[in-house]
N, C-alpha and C positions, 0 to 999 in steps of 0.2 A: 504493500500500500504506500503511495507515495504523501509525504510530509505537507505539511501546510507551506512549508518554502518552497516544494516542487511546483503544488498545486498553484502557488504564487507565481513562477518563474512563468508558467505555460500560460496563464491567464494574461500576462503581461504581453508575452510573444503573439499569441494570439489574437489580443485586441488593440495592438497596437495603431493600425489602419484604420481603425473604425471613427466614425465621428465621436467626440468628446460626451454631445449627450448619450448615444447607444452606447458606448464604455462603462459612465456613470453608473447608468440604470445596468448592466450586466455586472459590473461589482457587488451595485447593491443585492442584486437576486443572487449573484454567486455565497457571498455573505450571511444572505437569509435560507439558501438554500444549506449551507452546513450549519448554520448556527441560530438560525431562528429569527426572529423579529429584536430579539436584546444582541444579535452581534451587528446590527446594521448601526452604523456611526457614520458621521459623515468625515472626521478622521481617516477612520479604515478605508472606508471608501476612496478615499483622494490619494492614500497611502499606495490602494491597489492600483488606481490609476493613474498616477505618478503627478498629481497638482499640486491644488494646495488646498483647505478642506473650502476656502472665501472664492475658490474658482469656479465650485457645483450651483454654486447660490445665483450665476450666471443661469442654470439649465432649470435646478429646480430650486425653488426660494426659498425650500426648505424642507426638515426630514417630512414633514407632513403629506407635501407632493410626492416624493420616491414613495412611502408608502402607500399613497392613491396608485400609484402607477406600476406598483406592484400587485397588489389587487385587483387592476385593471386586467393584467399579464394572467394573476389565478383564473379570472372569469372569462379571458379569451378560450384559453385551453378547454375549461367546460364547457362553454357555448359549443365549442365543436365538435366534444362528443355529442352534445345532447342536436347538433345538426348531423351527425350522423345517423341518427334514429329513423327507422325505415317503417315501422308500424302504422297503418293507416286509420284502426279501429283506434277510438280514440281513449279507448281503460285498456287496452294492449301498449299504447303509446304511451300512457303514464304510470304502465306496470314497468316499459324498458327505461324511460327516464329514472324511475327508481333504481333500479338496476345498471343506468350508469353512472348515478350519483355513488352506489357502494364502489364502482370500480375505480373511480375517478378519486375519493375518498384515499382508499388502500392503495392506489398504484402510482397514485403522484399526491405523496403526503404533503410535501412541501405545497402546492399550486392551491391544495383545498384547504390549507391555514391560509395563504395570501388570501383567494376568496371569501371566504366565509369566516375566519378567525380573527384579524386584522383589525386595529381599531384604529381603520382609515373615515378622514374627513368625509370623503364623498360614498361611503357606505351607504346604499340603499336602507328607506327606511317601511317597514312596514306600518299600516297597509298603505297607504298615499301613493308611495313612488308606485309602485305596480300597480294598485289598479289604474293611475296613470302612462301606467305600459314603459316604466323607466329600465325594467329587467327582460331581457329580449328572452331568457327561457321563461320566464315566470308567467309571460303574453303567450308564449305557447303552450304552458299545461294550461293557463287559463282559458284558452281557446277546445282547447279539447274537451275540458269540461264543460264548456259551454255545447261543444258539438254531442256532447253521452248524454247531456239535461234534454238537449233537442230533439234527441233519438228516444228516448223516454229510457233511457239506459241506468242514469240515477235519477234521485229527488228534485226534488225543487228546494235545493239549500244554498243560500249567496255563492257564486262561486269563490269569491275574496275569503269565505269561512272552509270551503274545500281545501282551497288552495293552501291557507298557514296551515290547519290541521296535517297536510299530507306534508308540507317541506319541516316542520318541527319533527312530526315524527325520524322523518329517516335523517336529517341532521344530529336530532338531539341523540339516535340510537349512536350514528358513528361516533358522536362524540362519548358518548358514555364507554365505547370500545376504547378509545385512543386514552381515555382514562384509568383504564383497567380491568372496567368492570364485567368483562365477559373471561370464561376458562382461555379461550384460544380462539384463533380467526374462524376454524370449522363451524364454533358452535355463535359465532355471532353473525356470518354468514348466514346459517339456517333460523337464528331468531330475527334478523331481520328480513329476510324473506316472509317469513310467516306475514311477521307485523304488517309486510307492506301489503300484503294479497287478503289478511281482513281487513287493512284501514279503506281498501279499493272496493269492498262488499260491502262495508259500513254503509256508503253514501249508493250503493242502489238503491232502482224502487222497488219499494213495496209490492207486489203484488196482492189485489185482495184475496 
């Protein structure tokens, strides 16, 4: 495994070329990606990129903005699984959005603390910005539950109360994982599974 000086020396070689702000901002991810949200400084940062820490405040005016823009970076990555989702039925299509939020979660841990963990300035706020359609996937389960209410598929219940019910549950379950509190990924894989295929029965209708 190579050293944090190696790891230093090739980031350096590597971004050498790049414009000043894409360097910045790729310090700072580099940074947050080994060390979290407490190793991002704008020290280190200007260390990694060889300035001075009063040269970044040129790009971004402050830690504030690198962490929007790091955030920004989390929720591109998800946006694009969740544009990968090929389901047309529309509780099929927010059974696989569930199911890329676990993957997305487990497989790029770093991206789903940027997005969702981060206590960035321009963080979405519920419910305002989305039912204002500020979250480009959040407009999409919204639309599909609007399309399964249409189909007489589920209830007649706000879709805005659908919608936080289903994103707390499967956020709050990863986070309770990334906490501790499941034996192993097997068995938090299979409890959130469940949870998601009754919270998706929950809001059908009734039939009499």
């Amino acid at each position: 495994m190579p050293g944090l000086k190696e790891i230093d020396n090739w980031y350096t070689v590597y971004t050498m070329n790049q414009p000043t702000q894409t360097r910045i901002f790729d310090a700072a991810r580099d940074l947050f990606d080994h060390e979290g949200a407490q190793g991002v400084s704008m020290r280190r940062i200007a260390a990694k990129v060889g300035i001075t820490p009063m040269a970044i405040y040129k790009h971004y005016p402050d830690k504030d903005a690198l962490l929007n823009a790091l955030m920004l970076d989390g929720f591109a990555t998800w946006e694009a699984r969740v544009a990968a989702i090929t389901s047309t039925e529309p509780l099929a299509w927010a059974q696989a959005m569930g199911e890329a939020f676990l993957d997305f979660a487990l497989n790029e841990p770093r991206r789903y603390e940027a997005a969702f963990l981060l206590k960035a300035s321009a963080a979405r706020r519920y419910p305002g910005d989305f039912v204002a359609g500020r979250s480009p996937v959040i407009s999409k389960l919204m639309a599909h539950i609007e399309q399964a209410k249409a189909q007489g598929l589920i209830a007649n219940i706000p879709t805005i109360d659908i919608t936080i019910s289903f994103v707390a549950l499967t956020q709050g379950l990863v986070d309770m994982y990334r906490a501790g509190r499941f034996t192993d990924e097997a068995d938090f894989r299979s409890a959130y599974r469940k949870a998601l295929v009754h919270c998706v029965q929950s809001f059908r209708e009734k039939k009499p």
